[in-house]
Backbone and ligand atoms as CSV (ligand in chain L), in Angstrom:
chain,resi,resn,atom,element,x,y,z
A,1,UNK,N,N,0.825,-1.211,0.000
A,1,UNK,CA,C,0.000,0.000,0.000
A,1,UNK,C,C,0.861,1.265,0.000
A,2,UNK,N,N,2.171,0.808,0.467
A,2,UNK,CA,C,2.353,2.408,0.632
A,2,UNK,C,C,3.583,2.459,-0.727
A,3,UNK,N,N,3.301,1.872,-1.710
A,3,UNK,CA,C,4.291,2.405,-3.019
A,3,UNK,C,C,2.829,2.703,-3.605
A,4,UNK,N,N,1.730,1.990,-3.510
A,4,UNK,CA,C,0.692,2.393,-4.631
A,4,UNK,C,C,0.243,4.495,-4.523
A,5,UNK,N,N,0.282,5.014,-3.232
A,5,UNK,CA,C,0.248,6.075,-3.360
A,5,UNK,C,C,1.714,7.070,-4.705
A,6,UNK,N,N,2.584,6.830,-3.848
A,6,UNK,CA,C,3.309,7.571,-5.070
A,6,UNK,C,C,3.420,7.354,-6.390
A,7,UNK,N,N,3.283,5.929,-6.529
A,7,UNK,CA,C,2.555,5.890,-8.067
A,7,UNK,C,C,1.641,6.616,-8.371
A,8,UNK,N,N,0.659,5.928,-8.333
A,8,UNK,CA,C,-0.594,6.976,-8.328
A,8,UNK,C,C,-0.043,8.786,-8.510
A,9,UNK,N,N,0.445,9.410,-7.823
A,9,UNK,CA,C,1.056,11.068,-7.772
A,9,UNK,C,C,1.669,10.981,-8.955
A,10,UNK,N,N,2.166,9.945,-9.933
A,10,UNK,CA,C,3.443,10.107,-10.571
A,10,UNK,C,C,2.663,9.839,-12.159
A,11,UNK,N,N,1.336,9.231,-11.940
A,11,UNK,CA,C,0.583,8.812,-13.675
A,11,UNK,C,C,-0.202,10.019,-12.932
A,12,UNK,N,N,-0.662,11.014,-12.211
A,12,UNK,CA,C,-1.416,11.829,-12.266
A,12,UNK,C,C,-0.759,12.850,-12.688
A,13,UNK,N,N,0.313,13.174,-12.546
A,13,UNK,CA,C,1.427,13.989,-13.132
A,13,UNK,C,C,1.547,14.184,-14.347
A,14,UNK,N,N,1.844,12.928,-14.709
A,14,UNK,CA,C,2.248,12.358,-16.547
A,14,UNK,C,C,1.085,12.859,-17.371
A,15,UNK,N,N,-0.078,12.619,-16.949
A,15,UNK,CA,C,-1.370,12.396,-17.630
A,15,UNK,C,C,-1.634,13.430,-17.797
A,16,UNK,N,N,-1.683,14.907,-16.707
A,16,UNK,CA,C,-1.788,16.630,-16.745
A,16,UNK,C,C,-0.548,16.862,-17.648
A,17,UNK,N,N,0.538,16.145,-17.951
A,17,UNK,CA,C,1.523,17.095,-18.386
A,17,UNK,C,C,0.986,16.759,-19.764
A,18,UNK,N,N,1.086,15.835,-20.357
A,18,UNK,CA,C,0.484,15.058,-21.230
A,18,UNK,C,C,-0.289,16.114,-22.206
A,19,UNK,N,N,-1.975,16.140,-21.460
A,19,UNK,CA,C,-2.641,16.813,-21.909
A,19,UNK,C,C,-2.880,18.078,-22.100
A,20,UNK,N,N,-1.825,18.568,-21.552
A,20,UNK,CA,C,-1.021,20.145,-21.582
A,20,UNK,C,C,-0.494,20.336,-22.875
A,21,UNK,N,N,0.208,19.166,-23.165
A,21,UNK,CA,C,1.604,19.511,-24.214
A,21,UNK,C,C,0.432,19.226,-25.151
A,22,UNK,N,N,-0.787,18.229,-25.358
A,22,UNK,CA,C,-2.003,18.481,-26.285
A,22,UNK,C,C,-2.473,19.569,-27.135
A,23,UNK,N,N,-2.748,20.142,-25.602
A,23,UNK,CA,C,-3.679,21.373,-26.107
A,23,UNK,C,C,-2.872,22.510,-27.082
A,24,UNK,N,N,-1.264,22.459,-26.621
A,24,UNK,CA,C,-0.499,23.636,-26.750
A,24,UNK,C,C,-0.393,22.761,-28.166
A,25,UNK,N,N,-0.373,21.996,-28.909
A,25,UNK,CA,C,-0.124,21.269,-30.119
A,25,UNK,C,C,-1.038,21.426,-31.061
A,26,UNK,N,N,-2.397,21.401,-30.508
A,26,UNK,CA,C,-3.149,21.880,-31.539
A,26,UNK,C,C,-3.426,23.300,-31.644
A,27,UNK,N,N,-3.097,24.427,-30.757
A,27,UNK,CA,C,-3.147,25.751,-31.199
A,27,UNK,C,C,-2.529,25.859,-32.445
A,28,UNK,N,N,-2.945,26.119,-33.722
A,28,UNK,CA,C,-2.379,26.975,-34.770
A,28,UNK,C,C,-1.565,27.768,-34.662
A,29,UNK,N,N,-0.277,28.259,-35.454
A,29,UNK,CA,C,0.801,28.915,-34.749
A,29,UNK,C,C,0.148,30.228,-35.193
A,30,UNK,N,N,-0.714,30.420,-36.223
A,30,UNK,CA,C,-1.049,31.294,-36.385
A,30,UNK,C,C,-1.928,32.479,-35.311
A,31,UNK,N,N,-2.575,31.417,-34.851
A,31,UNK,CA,C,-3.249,31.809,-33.710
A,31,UNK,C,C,-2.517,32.244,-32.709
A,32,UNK,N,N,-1.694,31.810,-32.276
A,32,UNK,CA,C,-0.619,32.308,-31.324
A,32,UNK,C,C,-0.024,33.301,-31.311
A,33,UNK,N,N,0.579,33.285,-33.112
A,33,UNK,CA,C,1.246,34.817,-33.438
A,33,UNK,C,C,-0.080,35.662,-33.383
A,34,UNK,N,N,-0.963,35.717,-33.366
A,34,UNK,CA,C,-1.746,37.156,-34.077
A,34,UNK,C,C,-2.125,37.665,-32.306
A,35,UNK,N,N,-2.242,36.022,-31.181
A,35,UNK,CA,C,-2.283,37.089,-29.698
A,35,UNK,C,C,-1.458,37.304,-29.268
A,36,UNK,N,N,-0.491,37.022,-29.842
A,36,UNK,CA,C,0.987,37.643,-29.662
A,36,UNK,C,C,0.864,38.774,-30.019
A,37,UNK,N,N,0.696,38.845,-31.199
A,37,UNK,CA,C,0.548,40.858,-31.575
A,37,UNK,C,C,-0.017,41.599,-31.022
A,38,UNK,N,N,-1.289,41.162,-30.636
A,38,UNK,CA,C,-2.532,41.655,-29.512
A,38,UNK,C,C,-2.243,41.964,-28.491
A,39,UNK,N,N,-0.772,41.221,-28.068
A,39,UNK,CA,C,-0.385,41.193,-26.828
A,39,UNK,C,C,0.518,42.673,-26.408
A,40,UNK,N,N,1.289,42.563,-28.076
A,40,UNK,CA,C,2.500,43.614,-28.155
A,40,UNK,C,C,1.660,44.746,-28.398
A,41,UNK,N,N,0.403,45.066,-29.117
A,41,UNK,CA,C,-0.559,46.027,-28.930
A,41,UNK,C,C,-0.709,46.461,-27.738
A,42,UNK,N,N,-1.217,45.910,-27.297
A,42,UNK,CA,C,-2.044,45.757,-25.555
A,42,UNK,C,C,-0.902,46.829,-24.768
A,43,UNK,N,N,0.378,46.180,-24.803
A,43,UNK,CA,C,1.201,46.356,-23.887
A,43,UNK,C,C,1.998,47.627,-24.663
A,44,UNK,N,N,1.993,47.976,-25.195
A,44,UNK,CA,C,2.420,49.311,-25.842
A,44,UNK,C,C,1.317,50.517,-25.731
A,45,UNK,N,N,-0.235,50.222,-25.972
A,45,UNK,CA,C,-1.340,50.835,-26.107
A,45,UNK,C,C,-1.334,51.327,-24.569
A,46,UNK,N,N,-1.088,50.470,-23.512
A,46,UNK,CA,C,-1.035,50.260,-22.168
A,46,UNK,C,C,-0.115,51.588,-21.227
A,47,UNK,N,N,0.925,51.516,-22.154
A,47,UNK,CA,C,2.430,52.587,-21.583
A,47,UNK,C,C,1.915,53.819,-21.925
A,48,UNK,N,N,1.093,54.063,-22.929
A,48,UNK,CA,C,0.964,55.215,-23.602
A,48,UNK,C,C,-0.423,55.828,-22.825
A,49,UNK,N,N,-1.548,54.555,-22.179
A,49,UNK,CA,C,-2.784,54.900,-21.881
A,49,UNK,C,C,-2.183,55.565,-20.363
A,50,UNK,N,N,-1.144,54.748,-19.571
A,50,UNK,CA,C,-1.368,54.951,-18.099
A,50,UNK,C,C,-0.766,56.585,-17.856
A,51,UNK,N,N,-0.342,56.743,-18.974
A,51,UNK,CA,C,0.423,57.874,-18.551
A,51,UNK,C,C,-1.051,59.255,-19.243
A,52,UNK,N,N,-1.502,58.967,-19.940
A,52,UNK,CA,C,-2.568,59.955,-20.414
A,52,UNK,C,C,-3.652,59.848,-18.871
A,53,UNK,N,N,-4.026,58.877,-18.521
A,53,UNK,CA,C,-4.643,58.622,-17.160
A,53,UNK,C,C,-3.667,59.248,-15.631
A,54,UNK,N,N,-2.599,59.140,-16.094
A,54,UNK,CA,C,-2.153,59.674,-14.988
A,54,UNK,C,C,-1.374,58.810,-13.845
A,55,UNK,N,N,-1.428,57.548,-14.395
A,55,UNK,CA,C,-0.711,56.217,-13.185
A,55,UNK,C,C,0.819,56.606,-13.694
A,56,UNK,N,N,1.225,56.744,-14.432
A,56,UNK,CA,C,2.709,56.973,-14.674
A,56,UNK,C,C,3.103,59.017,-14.987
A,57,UNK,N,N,4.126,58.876,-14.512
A,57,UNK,CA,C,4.470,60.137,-15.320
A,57,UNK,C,C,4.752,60.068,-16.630
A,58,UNK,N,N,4.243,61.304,-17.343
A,58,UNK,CA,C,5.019,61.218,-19.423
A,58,UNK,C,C,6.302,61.029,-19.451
A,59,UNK,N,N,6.925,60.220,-19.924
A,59,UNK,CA,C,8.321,60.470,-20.690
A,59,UNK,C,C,8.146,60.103,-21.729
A,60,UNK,N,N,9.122,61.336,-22.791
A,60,UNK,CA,C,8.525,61.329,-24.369
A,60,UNK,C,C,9.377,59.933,-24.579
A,61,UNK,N,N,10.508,59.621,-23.994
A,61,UNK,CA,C,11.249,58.522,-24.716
A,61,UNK,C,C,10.364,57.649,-25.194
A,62,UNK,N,N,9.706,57.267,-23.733
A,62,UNK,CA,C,8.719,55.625,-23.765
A,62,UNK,C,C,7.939,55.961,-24.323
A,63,UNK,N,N,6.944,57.101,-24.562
A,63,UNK,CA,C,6.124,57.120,-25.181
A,63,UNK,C,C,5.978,57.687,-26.819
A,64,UNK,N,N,6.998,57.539,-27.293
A,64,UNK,CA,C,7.522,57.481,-28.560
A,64,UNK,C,C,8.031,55.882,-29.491
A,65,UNK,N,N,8.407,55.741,-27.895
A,65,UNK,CA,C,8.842,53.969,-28.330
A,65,UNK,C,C,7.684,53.222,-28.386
A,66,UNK,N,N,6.976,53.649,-27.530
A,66,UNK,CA,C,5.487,52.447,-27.278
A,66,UNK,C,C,4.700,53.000,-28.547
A,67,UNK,N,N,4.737,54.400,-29.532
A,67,UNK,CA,C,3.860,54.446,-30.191
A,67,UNK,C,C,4.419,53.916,-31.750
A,68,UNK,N,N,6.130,53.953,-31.359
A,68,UNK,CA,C,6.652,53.371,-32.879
A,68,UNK,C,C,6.473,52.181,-32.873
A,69,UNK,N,N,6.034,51.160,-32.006
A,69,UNK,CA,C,5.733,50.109,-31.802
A,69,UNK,C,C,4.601,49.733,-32.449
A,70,UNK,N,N,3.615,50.600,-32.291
A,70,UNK,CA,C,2.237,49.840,-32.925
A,70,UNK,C,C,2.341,50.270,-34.238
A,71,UNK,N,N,2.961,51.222,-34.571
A,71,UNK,CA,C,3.025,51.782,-35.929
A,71,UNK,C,C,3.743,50.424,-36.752
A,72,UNK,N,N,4.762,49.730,-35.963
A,72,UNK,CA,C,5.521,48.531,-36.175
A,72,UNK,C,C,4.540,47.078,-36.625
A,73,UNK,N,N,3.813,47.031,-35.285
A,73,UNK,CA,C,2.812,46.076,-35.505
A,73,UNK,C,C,1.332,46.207,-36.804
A,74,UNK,N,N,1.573,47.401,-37.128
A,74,UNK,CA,C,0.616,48.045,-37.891
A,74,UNK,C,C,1.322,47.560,-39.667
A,75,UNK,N,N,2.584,47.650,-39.499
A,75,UNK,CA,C,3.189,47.069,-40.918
A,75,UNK,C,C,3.439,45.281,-41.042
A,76,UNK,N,N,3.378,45.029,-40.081
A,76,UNK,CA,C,3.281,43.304,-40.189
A,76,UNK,C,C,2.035,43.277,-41.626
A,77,UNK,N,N,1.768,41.907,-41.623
A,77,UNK,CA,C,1.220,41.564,-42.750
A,77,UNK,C,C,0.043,41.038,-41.993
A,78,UNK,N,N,-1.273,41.350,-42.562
A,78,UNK,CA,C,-2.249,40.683,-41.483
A,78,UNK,C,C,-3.184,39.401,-42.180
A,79,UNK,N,N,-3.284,39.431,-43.523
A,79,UNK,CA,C,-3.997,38.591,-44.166
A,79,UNK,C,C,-3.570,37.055,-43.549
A,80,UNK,N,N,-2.087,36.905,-43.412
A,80,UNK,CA,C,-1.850,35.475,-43.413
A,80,UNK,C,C,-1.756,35.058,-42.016
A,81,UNK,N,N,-2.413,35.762,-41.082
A,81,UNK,CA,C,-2.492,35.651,-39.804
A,81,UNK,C,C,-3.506,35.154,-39.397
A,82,UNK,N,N,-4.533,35.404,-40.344
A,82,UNK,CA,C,-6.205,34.743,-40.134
A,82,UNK,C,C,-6.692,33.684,-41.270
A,83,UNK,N,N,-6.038,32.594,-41.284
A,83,UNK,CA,C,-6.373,32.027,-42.567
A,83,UNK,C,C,-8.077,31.082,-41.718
A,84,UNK,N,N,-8.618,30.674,-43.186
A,84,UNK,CA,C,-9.794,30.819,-42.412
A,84,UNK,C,C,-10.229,29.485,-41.108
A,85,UNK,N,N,-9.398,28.432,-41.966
A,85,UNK,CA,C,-9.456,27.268,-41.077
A,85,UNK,C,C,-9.331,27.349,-39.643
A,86,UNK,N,N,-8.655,28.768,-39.124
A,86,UNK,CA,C,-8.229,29.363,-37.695
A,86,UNK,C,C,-9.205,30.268,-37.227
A,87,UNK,N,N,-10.316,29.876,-37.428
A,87,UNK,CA,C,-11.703,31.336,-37.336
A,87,UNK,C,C,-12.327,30.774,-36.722
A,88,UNK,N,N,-13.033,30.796,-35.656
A,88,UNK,CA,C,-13.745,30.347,-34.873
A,88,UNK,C,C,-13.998,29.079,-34.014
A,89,UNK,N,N,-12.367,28.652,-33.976
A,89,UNK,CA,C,-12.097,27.318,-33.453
A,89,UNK,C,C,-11.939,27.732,-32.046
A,90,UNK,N,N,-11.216,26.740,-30.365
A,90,UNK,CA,C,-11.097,26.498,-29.690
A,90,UNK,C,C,-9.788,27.502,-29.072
A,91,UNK,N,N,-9.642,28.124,-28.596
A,91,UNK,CA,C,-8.585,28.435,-28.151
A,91,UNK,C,C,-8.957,29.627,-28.802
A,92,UNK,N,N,-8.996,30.658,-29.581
A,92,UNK,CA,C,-9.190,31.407,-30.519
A,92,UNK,C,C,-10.311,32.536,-30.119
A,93,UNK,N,N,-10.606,33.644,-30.116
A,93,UNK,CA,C,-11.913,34.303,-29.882
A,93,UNK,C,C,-11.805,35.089,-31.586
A,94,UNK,N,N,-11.047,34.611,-32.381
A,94,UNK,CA,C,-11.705,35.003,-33.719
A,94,UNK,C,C,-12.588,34.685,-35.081
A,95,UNK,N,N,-13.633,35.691,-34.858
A,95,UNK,CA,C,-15.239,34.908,-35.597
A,95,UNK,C,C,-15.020,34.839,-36.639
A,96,UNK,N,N,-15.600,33.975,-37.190
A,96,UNK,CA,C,-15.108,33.683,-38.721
A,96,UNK,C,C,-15.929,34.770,-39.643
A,97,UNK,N,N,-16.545,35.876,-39.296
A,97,UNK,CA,C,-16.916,36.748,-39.679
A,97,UNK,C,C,-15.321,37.647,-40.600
A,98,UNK,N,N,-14.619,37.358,-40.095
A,98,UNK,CA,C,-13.312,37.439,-40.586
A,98,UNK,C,C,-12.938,36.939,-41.699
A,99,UNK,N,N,-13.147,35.916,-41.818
A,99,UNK,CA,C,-13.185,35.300,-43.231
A,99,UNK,C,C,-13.840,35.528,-44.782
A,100,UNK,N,N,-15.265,35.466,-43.759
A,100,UNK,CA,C,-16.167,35.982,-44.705
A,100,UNK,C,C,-16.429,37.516,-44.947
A,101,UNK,N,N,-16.034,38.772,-44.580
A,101,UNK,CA,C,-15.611,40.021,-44.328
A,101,UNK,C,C,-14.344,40.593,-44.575
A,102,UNK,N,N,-13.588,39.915,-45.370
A,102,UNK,CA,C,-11.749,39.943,-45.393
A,102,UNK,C,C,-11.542,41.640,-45.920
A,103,UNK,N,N,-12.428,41.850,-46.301
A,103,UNK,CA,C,-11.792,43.335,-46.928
A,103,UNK,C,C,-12.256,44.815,-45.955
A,104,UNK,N,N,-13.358,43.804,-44.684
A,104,UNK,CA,C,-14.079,44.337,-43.975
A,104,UNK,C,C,-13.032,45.121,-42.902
A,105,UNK,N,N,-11.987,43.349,-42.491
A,105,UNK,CA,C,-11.369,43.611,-41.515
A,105,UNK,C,C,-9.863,43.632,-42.055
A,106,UNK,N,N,-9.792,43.993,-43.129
A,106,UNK,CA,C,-8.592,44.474,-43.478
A,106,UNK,C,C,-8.298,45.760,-43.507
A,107,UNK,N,N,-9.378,46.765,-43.915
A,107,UNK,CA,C,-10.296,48.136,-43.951
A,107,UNK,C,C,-9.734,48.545,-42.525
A,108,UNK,N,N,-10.441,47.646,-41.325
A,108,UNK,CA,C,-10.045,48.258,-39.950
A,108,UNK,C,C,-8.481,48.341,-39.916
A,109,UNK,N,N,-8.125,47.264,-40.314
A,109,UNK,CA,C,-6.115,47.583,-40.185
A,109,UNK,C,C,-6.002,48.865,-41.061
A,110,UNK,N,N,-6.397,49.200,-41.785
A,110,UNK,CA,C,-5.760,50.490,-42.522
A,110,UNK,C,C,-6.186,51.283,-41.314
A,111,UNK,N,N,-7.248,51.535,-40.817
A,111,UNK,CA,C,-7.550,52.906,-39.924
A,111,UNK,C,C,-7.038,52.493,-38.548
A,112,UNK,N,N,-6.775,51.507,-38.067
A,112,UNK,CA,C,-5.373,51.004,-37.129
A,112,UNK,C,C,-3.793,51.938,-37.640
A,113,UNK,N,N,-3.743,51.517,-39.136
A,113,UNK,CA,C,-2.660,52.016,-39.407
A,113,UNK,C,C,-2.073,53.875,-39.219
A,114,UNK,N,N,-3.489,54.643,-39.726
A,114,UNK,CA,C,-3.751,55.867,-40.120
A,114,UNK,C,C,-3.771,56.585,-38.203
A,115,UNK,N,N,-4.556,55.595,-37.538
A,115,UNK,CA,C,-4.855,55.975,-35.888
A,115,UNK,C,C,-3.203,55.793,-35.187
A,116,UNK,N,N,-2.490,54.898,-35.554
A,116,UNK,CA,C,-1.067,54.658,-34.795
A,116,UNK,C,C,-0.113,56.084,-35.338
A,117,UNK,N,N,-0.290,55.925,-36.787
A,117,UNK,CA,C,0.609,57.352,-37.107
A,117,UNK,C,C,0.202,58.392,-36.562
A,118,UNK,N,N,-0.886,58.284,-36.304
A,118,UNK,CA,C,-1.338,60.129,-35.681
A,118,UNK,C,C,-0.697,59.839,-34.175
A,119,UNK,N,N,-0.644,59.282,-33.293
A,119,UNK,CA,C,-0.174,58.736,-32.306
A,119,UNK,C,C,1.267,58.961,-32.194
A,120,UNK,N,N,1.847,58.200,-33.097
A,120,UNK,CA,C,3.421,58.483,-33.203
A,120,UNK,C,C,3.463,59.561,-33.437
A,121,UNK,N,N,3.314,60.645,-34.413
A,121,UNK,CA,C,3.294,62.018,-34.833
A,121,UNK,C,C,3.605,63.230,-33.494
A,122,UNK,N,N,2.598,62.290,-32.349
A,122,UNK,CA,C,2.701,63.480,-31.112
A,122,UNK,C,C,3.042,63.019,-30.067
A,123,UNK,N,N,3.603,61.413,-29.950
A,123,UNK,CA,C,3.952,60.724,-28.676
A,123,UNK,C,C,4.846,61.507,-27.849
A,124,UNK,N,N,6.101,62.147,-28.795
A,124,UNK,CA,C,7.488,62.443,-28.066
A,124,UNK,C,C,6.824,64.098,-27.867
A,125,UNK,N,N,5.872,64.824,-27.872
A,125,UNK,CA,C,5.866,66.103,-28.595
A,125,UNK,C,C,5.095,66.619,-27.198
A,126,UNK,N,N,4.916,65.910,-25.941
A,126,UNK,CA,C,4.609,66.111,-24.586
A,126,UNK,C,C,3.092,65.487,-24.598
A,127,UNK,N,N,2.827,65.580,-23.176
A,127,UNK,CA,C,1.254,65.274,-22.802
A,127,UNK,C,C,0.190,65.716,-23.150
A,128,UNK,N,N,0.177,66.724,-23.790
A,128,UNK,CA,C,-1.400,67.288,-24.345
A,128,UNK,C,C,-2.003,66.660,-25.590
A,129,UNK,N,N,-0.968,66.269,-26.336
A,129,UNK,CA,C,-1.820,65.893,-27.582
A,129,UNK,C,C,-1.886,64.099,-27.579
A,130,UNK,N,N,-1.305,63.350,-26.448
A,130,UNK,CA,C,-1.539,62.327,-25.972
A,130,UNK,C,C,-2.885,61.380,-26.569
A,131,UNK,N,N,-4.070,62.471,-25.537
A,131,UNK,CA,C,-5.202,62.342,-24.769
A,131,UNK,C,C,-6.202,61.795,-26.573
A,132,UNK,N,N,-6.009,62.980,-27.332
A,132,UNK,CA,C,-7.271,62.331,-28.157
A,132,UNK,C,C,-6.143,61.264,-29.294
A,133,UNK,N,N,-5.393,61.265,-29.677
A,133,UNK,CA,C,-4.722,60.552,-30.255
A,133,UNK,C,C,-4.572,58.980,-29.947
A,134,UNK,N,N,-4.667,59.054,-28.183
A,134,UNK,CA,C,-4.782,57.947,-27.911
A,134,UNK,C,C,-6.678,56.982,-27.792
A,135,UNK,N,N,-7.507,58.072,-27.864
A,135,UNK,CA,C,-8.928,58.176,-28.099
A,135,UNK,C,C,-8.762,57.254,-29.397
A,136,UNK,N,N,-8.844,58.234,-30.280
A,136,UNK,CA,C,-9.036,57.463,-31.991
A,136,UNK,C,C,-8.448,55.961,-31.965
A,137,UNK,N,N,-7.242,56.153,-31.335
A,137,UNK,CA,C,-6.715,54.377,-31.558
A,137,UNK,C,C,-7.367,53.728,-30.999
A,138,UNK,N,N,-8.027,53.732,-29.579
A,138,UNK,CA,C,-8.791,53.223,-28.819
A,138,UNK,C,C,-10.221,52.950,-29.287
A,139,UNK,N,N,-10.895,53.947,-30.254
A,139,UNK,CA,C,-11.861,53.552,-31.123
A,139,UNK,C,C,-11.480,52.380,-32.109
A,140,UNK,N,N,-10.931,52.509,-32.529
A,140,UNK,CA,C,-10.475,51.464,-34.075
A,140,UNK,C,C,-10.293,49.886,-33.114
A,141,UNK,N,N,-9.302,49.872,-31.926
A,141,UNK,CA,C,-9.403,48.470,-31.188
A,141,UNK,C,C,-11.139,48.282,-30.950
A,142,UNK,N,N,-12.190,48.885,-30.400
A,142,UNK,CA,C,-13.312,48.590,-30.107
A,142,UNK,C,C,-14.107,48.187,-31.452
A,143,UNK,N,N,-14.065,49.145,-32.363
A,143,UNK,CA,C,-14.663,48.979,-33.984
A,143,UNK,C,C,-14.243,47.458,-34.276
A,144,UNK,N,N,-12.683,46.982,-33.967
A,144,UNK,CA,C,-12.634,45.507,-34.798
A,144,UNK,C,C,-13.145,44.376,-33.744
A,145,UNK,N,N,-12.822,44.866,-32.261
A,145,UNK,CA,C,-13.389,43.669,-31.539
A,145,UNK,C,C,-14.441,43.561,-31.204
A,146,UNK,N,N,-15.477,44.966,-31.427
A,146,UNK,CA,C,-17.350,44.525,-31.402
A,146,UNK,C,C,-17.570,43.614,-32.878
A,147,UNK,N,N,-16.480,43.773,-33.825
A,147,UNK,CA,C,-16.873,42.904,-35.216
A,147,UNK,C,C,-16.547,41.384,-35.052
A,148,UNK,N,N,-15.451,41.340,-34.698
A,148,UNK,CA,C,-14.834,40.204,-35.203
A,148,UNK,C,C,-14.457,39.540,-33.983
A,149,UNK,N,N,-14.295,39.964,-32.890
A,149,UNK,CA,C,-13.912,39.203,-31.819
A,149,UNK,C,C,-14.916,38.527,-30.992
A,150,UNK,N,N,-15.075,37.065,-30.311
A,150,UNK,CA,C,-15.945,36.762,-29.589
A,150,UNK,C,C,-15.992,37.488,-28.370
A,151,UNK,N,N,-17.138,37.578,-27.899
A,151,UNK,CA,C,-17.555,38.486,-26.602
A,151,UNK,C,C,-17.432,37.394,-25.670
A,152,UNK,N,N,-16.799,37.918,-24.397
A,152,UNK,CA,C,-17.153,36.704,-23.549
A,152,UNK,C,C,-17.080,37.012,-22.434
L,1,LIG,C1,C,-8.548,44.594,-37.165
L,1,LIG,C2,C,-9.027,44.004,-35.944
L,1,LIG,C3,C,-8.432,44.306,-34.612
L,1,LIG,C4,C,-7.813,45.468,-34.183
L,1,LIG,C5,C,-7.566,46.756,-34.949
L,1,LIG,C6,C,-7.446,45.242,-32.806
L,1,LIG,N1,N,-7.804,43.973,-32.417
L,1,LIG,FE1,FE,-7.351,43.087,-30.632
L,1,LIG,N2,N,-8.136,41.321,-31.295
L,1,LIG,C7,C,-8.780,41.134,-32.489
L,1,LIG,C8,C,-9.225,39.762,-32.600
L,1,LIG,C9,C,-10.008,39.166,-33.762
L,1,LIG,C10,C,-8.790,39.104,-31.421
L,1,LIG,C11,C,-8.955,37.611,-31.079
L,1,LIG,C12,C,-7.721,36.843,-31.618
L,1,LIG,C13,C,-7.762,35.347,-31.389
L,1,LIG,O1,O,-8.083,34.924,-30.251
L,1,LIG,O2,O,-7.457,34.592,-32.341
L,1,LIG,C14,C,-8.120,40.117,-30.616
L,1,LIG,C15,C,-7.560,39.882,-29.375
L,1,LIG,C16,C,-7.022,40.868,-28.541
L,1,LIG,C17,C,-6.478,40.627,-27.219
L,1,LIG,C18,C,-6.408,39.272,-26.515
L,1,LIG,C19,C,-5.096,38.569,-26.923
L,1,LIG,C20,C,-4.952,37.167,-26.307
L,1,LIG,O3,O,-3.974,36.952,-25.547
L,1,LIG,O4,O,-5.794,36.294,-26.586
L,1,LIG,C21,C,-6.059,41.862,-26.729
L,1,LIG,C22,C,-5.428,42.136,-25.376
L,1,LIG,C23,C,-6.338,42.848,-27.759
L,1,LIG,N3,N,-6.916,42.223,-28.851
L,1,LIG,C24,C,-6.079,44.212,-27.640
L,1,LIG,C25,C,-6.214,45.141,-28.682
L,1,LIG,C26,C,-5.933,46.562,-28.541
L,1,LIG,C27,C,-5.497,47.263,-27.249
L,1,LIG,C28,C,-6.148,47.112,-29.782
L,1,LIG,C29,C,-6.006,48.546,-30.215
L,1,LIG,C30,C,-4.887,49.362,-29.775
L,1,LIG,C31,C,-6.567,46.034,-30.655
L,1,LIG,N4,N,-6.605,44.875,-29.953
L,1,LIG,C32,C,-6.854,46.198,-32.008
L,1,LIG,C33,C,-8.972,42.093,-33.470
L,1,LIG,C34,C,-8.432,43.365,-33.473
């Protein structure tokens, strides 16, 4: 009796790791890269928001860097990031409305693109022109994820 316990601990182990290394196998890499980008969005959109809010102080450095950043993520290529077989599967919150809409939500990346340059334009140029610059970009993220993203 008393080896059957640590067995037992040791196929309960195997079996979670197992079905871990599963799940992470069938994510599409595609899928991965594009919340990866979402991520590098997020977290750039983030440096630039706390300081218009007021949790950080401005520095033009960072906030020149965080806005050449999305301007960065804004020139990636986005078509081959959503192919359609990756639209509305498991792991994923992207609707295949995407697929069927391709010029819909390609449209939003241009005014992603047009919203980041105005952004960069005044990141380094102090705190006042921050505030609506960072507005407009903040519209265009809501415009594609009331479209295309699952709500949840
Ligand atoms: C053109 C469409 C589009 C634009 C523009 C866009 N997003 Fe997204 N975003 C999506 C979609 C679709 C998903 C879901 C991706 C998936 O799960 O496959 C997503 C997912 C995310 C996620 C979750 C990532 C994860 O780890 O699963 C974050 C955070 C995010 N977006 C932030 C932003 C921010 C902030 C902006 C604007 C500065 C923005 N997005 C602009 C379409 C967009």
């Amino acid at each position: 009796m008393r080896r059957t316990i640590p067995t037992l601990a040791i196929v309960a182990t195997v079996t979670v790791s197992v079905a871990f290394a599963a799940s992470h196998a069938e994510t599409p890499r595609e899928v991965k890269a594009r919340q990866g980008l979402m991520n590098i969005i997020s977290i750039n959109f983030g440096t630039i928001g706390d300081m218009v809010r007021g949790k950080d102080d401005y520095d033009a450095a960072t906030a020149q860097a965080a806005a050449d950043s999305l301007v960065g993520v804004g020139m990636i290529q986005h078509d081959n990031l959503w192919p359609e077989p990756t639209l509305g599967i498991d792991g994923s919150r992207a609707l295949t409305e995407i697929g069927e809409d391709r010029a819909g939500f390609l449209a939003i990346w241009d005014r992603f693109d047009t919203a980041a340059a105005g952004l960069q334009a005044v990141a380094g140029g102090g705190i006042e022109g921050l505030g609506g610059a960072v507005g407009e970009l903040g519209q265009v993220c809501k415009a594609c994820h009331d479209d295309y993203r699952l709500t949840r």
